[in-house]
Wavefront OBJ file of the C-alpha trace (Angstrom):
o trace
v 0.000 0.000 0.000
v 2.056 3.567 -0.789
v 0.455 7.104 -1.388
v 1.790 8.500 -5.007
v 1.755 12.364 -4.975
v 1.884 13.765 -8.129
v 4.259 16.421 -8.123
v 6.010 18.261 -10.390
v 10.056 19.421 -10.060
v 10.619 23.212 -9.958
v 13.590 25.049 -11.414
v 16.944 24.072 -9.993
v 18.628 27.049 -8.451
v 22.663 28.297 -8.942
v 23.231 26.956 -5.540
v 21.857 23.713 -6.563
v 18.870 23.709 -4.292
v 15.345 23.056 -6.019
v 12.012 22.146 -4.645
v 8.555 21.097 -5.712
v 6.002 23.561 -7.227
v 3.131 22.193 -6.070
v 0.980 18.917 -5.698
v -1.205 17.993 -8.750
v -3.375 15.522 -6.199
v -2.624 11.899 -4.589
v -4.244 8.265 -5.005
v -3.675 5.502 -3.131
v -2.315 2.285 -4.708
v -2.588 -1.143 -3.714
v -0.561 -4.499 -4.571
v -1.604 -7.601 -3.715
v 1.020 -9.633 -4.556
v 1.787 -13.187 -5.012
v -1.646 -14.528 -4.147
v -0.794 -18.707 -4.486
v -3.197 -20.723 -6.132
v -3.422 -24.443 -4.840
v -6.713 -25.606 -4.801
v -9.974 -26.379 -6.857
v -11.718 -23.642 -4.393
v -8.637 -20.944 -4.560
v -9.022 -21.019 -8.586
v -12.485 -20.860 -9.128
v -12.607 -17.752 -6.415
v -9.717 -16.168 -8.411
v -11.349 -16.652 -11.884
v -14.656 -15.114 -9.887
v -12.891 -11.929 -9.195
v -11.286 -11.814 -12.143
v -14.824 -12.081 -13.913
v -16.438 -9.580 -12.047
v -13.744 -7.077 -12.672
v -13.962 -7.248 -16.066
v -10.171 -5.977 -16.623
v -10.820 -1.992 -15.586
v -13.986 -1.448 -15.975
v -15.459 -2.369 -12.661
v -14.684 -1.041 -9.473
v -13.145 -3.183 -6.148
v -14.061 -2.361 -2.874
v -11.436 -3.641 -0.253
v -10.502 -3.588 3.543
v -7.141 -2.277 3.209
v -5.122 -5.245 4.369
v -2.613 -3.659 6.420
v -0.767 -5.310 9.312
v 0.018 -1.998 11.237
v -3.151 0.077 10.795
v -5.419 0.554 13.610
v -7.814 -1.956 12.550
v -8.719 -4.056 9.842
v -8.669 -7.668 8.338
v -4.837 -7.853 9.044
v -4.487 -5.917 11.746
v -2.297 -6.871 14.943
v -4.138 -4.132 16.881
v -7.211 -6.325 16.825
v -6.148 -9.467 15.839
v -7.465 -10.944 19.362
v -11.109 -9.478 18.415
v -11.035 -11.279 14.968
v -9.818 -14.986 16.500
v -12.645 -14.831 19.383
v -15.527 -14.774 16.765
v -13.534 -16.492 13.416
v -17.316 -17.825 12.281
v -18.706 -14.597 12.985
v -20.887 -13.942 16.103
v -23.551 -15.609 16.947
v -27.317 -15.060 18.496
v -27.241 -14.871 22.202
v -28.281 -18.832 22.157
v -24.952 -19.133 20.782
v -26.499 -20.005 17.764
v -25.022 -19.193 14.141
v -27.116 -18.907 11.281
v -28.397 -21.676 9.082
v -25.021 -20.692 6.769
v -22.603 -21.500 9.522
v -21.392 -18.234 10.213
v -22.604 -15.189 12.522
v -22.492 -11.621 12.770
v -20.020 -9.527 11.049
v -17.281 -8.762 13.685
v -17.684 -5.075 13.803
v -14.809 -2.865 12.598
v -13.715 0.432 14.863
v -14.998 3.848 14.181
v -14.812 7.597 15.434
v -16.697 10.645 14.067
v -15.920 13.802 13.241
v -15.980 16.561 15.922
v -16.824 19.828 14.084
v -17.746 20.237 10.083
v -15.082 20.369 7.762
v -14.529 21.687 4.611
v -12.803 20.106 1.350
v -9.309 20.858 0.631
v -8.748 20.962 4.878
v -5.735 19.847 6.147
v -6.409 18.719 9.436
v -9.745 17.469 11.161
v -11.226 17.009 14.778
v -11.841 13.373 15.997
v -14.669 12.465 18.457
v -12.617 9.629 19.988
v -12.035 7.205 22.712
v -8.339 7.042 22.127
v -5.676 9.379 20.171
v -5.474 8.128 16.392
v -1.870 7.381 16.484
v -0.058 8.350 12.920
v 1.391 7.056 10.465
v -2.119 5.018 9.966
v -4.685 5.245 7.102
v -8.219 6.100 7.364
v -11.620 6.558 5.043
v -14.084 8.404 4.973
v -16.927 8.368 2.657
v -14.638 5.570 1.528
v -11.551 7.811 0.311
v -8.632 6.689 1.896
v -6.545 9.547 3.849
v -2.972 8.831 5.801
v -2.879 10.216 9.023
v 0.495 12.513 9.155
v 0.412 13.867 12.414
v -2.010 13.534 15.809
v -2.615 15.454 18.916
v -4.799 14.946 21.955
v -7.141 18.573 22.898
v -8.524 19.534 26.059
v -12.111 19.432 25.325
v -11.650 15.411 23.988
v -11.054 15.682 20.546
v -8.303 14.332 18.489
v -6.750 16.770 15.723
v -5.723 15.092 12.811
v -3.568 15.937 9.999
v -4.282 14.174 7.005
v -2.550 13.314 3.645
v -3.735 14.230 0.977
v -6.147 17.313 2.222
v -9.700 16.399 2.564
v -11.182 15.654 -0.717
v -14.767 16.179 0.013
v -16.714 18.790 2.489
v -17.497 16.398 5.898
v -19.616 17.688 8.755
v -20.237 17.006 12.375
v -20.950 13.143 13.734
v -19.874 11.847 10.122
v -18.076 8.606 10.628
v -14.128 8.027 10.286
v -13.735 4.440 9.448
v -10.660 3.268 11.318
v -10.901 -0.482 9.035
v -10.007 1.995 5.934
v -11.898 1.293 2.980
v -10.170 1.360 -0.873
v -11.860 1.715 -3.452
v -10.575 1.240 -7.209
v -9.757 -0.368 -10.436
v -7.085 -2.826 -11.562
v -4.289 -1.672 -13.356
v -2.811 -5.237 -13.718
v -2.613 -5.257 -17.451
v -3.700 -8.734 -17.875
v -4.443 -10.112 -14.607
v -4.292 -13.698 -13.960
v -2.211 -14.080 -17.311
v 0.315 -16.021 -14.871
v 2.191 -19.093 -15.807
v 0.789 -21.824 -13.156
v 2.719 -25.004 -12.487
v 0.788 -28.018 -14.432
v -1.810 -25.586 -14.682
v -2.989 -26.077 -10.940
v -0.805 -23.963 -8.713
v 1.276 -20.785 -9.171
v 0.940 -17.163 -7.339
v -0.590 -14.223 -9.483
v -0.221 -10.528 -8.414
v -2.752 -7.568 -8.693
v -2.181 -4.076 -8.713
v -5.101 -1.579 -7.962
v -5.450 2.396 -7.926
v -7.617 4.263 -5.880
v -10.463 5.483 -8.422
v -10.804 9.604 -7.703
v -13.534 10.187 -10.605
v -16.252 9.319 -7.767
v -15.246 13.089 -6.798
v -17.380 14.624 -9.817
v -20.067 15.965 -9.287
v -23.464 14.724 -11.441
v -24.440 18.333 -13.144
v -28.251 16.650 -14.543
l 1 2 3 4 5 6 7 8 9 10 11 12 13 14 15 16 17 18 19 20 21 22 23 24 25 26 27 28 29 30 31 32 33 34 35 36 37 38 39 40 41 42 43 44 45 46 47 48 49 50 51 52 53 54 55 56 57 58 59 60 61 62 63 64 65 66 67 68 69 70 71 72 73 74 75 76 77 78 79 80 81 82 83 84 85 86 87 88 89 90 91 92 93 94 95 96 97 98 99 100 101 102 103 104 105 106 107 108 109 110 111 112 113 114 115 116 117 118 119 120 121 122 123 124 125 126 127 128 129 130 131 132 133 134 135 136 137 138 139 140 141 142 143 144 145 146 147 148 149 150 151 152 153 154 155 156 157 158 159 160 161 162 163 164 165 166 167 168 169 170 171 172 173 174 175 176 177 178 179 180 181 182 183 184 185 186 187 188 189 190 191 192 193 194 195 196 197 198 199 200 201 202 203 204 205 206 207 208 209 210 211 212 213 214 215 216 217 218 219
């Protein structure tokens, strides 16, 4: 998972000093790579997904899979939450649905703690705990990188984000702390791998974050 900023060099001085002249926007990216393939079920889930995507035109959505993020379907942080309830949980009677499976596990949220307006670069937090940084966040399911955090007096949580907020937000909206991508695959011919005797091998996908859900409908 990286951030790329598109940015553009400026003129190099005598001295030789230069510096950016400014920040065109950022996506997020996402590589999933060397998924293995060993098994009737593995395949036919692969050729699924790859069906559904059809190439670039479709969109994924995906729990960023991220082993140090605050929460999330790889996340150490809550890794303890996950393995109590790995079925899911179930009715009060201890009971799990006809399926086999449960409840969703919920995923950990916070809100926002005044309005906001698009192109901000930092936010308030309603929140139990300070957001530490260096983690990524959604909202509205854009994805955002938390560069800095600090703890207020009155119980907020003042984030700094990267890139600025790309949409106005208001008060009591909800911060999902499981980030959510959302994009298209980039792979130019995904699951063109070779696979050993045709029933095992490891393909890789690449996906960027898709930013033309920021246009406005003008009908």
């Amino acid at each position: 998972m990286t951030v790329e900023y598109n940015t553009r060099p400026g003129q190099q001085a005598t001295n030789g000093m230069r510096r950016s002249v400014g920040m065109s926007g950022a996506q997020f990216r996402l590589t999933l790579k060397d998924i293995y393939i060993n098994s009737v079920a593995k395949a036919r889930t692969m050729r699924g997904l790859l069906a559904n995507m059809e190439g670039d035109s479709q969109l994924v959505r995906i729990r960023l899979p991220d082993m140090y993020g605050i929460d999330g379907p790889w996340s150490i942080a809550t890794k303890a939450a996950r393995q109590a309830s790995p079925l899911g949980i179930p009715f009060a009677t201890d009971a799990l649905y006809a399926t086999g499976v449960g409840h969703a596990v919920p995923t950990l949220e916070a809100a926002l703690f005044a309005d906001a307006a698009r192109d901000d670069r930092e936010i308030y937090v309603d929140s139990e705990s300070e957001l530490p940084g260096g983690c990524a966040i959604s909202i509205n399911e854009f994805c955002y990188m938390i560069a800095g955090s600090w703890a207020k007096e009155d119980g907020s949580n003042r984030l700094k984000l990267s890139p600025v907020l790309r949409q106005a937000a208001s008060e009591g909206d909800i911060i999902s702390l499981a980030p959510v991508f959302v994009g298209h695959c980039t792979t130019a011919i995904p699951g063109s791998e070779e696979m050993d005797l045709g029933k095992r091998g490891a393909i890789t996908l690449e996906f960027v974050e898709d930013l033309t859900r920021l246009v406005e409908s003008v009908d």
